[in-house]
C-alpha positions in Angstrom: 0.6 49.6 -14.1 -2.7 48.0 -14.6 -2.1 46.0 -17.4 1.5 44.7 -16.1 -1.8 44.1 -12.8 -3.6 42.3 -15.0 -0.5 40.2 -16.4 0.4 39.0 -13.4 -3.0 37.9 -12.2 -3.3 36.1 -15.6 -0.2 34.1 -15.2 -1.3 33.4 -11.5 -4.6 32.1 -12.9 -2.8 30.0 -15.4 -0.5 28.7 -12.9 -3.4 28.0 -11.2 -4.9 25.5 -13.6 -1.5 24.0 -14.4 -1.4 22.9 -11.0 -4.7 21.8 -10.9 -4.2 19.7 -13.7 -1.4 18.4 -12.4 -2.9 17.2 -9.5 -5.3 15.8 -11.7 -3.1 14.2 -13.8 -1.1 12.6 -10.5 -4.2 11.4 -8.9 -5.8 9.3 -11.7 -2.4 7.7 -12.8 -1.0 6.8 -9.6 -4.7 5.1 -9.2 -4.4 3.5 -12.2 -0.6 2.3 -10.9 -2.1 1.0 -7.5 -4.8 -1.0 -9.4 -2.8 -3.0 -11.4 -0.7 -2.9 -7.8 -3.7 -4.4 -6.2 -4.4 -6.6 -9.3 -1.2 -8.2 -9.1 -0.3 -8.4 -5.5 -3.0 -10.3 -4.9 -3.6 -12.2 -8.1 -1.5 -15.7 -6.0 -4.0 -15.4 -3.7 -6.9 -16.1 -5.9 -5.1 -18.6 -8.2 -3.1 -20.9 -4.9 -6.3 -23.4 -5.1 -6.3 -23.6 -8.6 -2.4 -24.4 -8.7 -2.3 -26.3 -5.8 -5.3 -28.7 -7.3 -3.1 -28.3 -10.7 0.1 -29.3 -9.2 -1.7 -32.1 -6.6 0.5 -30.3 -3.6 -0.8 -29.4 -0.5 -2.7 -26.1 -0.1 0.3 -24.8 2.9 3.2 -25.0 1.2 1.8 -21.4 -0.7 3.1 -20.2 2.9 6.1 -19.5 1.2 5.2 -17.9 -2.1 3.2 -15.9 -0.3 5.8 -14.7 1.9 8.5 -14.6 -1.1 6.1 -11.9 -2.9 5.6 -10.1 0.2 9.4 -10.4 1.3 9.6 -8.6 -2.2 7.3 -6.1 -1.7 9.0 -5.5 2.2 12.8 -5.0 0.2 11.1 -2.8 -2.6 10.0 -0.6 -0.6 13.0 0.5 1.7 14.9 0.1 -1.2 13.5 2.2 -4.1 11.1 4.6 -2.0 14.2 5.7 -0.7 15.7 6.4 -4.3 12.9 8.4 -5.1 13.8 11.2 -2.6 16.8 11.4 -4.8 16.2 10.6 -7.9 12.6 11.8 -8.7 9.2 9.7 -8.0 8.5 9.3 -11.7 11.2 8.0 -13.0 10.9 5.1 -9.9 7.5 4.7 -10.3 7.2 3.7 -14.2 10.8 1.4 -13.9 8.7 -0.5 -11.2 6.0 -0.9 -12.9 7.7 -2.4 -16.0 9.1 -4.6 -13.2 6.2 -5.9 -11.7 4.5 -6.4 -15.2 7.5 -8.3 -16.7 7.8 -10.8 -14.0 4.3 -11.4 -13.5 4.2 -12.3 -17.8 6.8 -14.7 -16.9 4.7 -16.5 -13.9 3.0 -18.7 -16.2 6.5 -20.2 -17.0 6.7 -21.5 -13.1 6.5 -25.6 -12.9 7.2 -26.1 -9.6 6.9 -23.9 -6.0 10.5 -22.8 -5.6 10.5 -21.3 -9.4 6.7 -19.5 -8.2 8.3 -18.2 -5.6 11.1 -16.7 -7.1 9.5 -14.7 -9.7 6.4 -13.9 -6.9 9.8 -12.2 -5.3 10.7 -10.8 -8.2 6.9 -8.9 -8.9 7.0 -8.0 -5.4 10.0 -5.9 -5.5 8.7 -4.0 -8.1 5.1 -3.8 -6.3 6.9 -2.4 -3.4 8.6 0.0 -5.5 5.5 1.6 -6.8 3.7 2.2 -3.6 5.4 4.6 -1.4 6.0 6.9 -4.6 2.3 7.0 -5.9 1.5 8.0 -2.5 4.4 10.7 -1.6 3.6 12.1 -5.0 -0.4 12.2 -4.8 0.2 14.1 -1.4 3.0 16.6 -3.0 0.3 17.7 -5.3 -3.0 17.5 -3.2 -4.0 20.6 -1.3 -3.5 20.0 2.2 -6.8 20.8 3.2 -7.9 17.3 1.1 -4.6 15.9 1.0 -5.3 12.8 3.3 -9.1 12.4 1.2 -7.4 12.4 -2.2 -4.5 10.2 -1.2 -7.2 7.5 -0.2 -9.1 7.9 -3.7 -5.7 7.6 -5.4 -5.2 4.4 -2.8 -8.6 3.2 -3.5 -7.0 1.9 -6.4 -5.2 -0.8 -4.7 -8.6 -2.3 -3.3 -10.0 -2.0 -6.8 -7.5 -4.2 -8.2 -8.5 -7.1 -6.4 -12.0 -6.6 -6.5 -11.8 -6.8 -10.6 -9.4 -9.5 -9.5 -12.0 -11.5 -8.0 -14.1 -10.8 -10.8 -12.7 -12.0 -13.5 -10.3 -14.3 -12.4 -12.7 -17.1 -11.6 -14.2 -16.7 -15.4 -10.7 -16.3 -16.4 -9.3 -19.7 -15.1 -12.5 -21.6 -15.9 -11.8 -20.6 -19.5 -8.1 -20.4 -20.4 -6.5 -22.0 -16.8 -5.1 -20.1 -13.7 -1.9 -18.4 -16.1 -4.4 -16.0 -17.9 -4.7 -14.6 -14.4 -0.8 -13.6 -14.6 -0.8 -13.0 -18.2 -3.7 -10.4 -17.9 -1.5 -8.8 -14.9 1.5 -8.7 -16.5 0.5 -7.0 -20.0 -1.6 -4.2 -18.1 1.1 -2.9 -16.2 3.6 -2.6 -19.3 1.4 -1.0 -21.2 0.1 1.5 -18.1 4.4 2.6 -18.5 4.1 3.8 -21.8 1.0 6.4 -20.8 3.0 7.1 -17.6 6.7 8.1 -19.6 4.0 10.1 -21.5 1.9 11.5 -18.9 3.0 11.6 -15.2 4.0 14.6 -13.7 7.3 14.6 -11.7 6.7 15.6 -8.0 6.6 19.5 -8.2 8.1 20.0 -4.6 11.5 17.9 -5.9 11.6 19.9 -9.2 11.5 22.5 -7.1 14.3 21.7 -4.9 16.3 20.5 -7.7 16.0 24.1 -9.1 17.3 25.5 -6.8 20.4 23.3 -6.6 20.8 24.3 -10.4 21.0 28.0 -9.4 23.3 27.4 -7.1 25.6 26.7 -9.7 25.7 23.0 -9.4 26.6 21.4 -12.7 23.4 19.8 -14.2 25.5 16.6 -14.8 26.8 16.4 -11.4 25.4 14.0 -9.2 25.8 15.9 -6.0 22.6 18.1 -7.4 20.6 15.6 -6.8 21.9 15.1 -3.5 21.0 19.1 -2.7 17.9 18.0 -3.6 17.0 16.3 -0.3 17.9 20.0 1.4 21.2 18.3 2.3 19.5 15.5 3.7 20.2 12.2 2.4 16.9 10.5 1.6 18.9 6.9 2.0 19.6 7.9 5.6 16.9 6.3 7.6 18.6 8.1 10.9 16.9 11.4 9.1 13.3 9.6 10.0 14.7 9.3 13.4 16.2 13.1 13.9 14.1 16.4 14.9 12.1 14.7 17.3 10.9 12.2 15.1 12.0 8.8 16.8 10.0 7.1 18.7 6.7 8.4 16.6 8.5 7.1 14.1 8.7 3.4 16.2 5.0 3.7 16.8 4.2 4.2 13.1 6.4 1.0 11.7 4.6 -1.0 14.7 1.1 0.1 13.8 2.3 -0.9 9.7 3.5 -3.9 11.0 0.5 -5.0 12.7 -2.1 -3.8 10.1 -0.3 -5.1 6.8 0.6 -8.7 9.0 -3.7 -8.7 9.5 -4.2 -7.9 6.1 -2.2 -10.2 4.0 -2.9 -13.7 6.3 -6.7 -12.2 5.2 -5.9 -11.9 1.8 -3.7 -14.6 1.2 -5.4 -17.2 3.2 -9.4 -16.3 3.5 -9.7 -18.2 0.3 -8.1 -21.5 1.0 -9.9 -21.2 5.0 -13.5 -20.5 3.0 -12.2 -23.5 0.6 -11.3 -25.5 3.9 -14.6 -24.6 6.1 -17.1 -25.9 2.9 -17.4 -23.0 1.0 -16.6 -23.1 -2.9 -14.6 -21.9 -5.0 -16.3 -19.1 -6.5 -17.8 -18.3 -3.2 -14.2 -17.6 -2.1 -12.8 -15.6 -4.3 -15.9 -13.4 -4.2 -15.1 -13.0 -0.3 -12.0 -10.9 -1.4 -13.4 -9.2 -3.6 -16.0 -8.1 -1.1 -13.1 -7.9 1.3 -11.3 -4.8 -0.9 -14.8 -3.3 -2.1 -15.8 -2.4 1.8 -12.2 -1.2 2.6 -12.8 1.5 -0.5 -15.6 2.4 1.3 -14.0 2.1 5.1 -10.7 3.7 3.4 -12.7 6.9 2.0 -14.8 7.3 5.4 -11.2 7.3 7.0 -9.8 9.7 5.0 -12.6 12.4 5.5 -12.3 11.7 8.9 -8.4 13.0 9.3 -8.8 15.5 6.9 -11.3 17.0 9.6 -9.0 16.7 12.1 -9.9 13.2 14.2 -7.1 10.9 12.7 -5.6 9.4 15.6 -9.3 8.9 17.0 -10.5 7.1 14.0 -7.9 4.8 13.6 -7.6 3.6 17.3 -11.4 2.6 16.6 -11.2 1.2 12.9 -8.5 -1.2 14.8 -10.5 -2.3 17.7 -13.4 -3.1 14.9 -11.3 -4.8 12.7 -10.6 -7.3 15.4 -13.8 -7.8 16.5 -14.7 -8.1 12.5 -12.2 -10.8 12.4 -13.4 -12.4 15.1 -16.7 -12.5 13.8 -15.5 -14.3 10.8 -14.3 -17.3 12.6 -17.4 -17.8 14.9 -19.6 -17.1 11.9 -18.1 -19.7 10.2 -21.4 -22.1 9.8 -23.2 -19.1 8.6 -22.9 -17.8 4.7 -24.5 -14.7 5.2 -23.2 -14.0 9.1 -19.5 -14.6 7.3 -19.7 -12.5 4.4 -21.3 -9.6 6.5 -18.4 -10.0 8.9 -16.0 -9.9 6.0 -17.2 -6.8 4.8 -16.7 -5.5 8.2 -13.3 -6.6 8.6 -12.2 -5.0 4.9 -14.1 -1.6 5.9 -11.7 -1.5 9.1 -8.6 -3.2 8.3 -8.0 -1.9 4.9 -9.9 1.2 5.5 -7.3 1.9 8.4 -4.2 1.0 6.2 -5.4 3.9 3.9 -6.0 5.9 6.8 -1.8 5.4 8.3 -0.8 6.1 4.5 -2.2 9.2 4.7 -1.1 10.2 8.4 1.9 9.1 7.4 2.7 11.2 4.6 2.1 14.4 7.3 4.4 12.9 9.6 7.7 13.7 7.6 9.0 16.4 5.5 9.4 16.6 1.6 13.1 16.1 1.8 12.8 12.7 3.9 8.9 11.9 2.9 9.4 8.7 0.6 11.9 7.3 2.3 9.4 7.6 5.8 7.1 6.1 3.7 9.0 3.7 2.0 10.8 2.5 5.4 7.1 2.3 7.3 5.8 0.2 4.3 8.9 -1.8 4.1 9.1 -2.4 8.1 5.2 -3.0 7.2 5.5 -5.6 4.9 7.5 -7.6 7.1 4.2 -8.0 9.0 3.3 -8.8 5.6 5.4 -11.4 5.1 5.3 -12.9 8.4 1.5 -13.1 8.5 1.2 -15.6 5.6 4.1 -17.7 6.0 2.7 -18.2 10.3 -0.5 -18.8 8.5 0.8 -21.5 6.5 3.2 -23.0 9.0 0.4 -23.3 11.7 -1.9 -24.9 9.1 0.9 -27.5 8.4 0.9 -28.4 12.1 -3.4 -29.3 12.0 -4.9 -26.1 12.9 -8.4 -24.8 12.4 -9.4 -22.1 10.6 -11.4 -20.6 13.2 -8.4 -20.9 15.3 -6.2 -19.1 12.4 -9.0 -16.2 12.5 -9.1 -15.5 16.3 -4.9 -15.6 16.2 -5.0 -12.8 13.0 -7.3 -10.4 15.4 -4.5 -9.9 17.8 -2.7 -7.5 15.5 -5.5 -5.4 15.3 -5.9 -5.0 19.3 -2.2 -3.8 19.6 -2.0 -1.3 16.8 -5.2 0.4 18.5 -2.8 0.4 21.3 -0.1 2.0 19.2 -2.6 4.2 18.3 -3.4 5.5 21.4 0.0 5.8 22.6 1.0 8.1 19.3 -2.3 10.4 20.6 -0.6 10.5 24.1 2.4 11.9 22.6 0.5 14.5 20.9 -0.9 15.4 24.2 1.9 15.9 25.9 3.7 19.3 25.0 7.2 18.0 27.1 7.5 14.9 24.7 10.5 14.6 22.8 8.5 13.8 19.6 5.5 15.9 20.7 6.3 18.1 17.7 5.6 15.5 15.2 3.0 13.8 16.6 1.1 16.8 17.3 1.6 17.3 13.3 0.0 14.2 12.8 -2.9 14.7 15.3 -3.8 17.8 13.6 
């Protein structure tokens, strides 16, 4: 009896550190994923001057190859987060990677703005692929008492790509020209696929399910297993992320998304060519976004630490409300080098540190079965703020306006997600709502 005691605890404790090095394994390589994410979904951003100086066109017409990349992203994610709940998060998140890596190799090839914004469509439907799966898997194998805290370190990644985007593309294109940018971002990720076929773990809780639809006596071969998988629930079925209660929290979460991601890429696609436009140079510029992502690491891990103490829904009403007065404190700034980049940092600490913060919630908001595609459908309905942000950015330009006047219109966003925000924490207040049960999930 006491060794068979001693047996058991032994495997326990084994188990133990296989899971732990699971995690660890999940956290640093979906990091390593969302970097060269980061990298690459904002690698246009820094090279548009470069091109558009290149190409003698006008600075607005990147409108549109912003929003092509971003319209990417938006169809990625609804499409293949979804998948994911069916098929397995590893195998989605290393085919997406290849993806995003072989198109941005072939970016270079682009002479003219309708081929750019092709293959920036093409990335981005790969980059869209990738996020909602590093994320459902990093929470899958975090402990839930620092699931939302290691979901934003694994995040943090995305931030970090554009940082060392900012670094090195400046030297990068005053050396070898604006396509070593794309050529550095497109070898990185393919190579990252290799160590991920090699090394990611597949999300334990679908291995799990999957299991069990084995022992049910489902043919390994058949298909329908991995439909048991989702507990009978079809992960494609967005009316799943509307059912149990789960509908209009579910509203309020692809509105506060929308409004975020729309802030966040008119910043990032756009802050250089406004800093460009207002007298600033070049360099000067691009550092701006890099200083931009570095303070959302920083805003993004103060978030996290925050929710996983049980004040989510309180921190990210305020992160909001600061992020627009950030934003506005760019544009009246504007005379002032030091007043702007201070503001800046501001602005990434509470608009990217609040996007990490809803990735996060979000991945307590739904249930294993469904959780990819809720993330992958609040990411997608999010990058259509995305994609709108730049392309109004652009077409506004066009028609002669300032970019003070830009900045003050991108702070709107900010003030009506804080408002979403506080309407989610009403209806975890009130025990008689109809998605009460969820949002109370998420308020915890």
């Amino acid at each position: 009896m006491h060794t068979g005691s001693n047996a058991s605890a032994g495997a326990a404790v084994d188990a133990g550190r296989q899971d732990r090095a699971n995690c660890v394994r999940a956290v640093l390589l979906c990091a390593a994923v969302a970097l060269l994410d980061g990298f690459d979904t904002q690698a246009i951003a820094f090279v548009a001057p470069a091109i558009a100086q290149d190409w003698r066109i006008d600075a607005s017409l990147f409108g549109a190859v912003f929003g092509a990349g971003l319209l990417g992203l938006m169809l990625g994610s609804i499409t293949l987060g979804p998948l994911a709940d069916r098929f397995g998060r590893r195998a989605v998140i290393i085919w997406s990677t290849v993806a995003f890596g072989a198109f941005a190799l072939l970016t270079p090839l682009a002479a003219d703005v309708m081929t750019l914004a092709v293959l920036r469509f093409l990335t981005g439907l790969g980059l869209g692929g990738a996020v909602p799966n590093i994320i459902a898997l990093t929470s899958e194998y975090a402990p839930p008492r620092v699931r939302a805290t290691l979901v934003t370190i694994m995040y943090c990644g995305f931030p970090m790509g554009a940082v060392v985007g900012g670094l090195i593309s400046a030297p990068l294109m005053s050396t070898y020209g604006w396509e070593s940018v794309f050529v550095v971002g497109g070898l990185l990720p393919i190579l990252l696929a290799f160590l991920l076929f090699w090394a990611l773990p597949e999300s334990a809780s679908f291995l799990s399910r999957r299991k069990s639809a084995y022992e049910a006596g489902m043919p390994r071969s058949s298909p329908s297993d991995l439909q048991a998988a989702t507990s009978g629930k079809s992960g494609l079925a967005v009316r799943e992320l509307m059912s149990d209660g789960r509908g209009f929290g579910t509203l309020l979460l692809w509105f506060i998304f929308f409004a975020n991601l729309l802030t966040l890429y008119f910043l990032v696609n756009w802050l250089p060519s406004l800093l460009v436009r207002t007298g600033f140079s070049m360099s000067q510029a691009i550092h701006s976004l890099a200083l931009l992502n570095g303070a959302g690491i920083v805003g993004g891990l103060a978030i996290g630490r925050l929710i996983d103490r049980g004040t989510p829904l309180m921190a990210l009403g305020l992160s909001y409300l600061l992020a627009a007065v950030s934003i506005v404190g760019i544009s009246v700034s504007a005379e002032n080098a030091s007043w702007v980049m201070t503001a800046i940092t501001f602005a990434g600490m509470f608009v990217i540190g609040a996007q990490f913060g809803m990735n996060a919630l979000a991945t307590t908001f739904y249930p294993t079965a469904v959780r990819a595609t809720g993330l992958g459908w609040a990411l997608g309905v999010g990058r259509l703020g995305s994609f709108v942000g730049p392309l109004l950015g652009g077409m506004l330009w066009g028609l002669g306006w300032k970019a003070q006047e830009l900045l003050f219109l991108a702070a709107i966003p900010s003030l009506l997600a804080a408002l979403a925000v506080h309407m989610l924490s009403v209806i975890a207040r009130d025990p008689g709502g109809k998605a009460a049960g969820n949002a109370t999930s998420v308020a915890e």
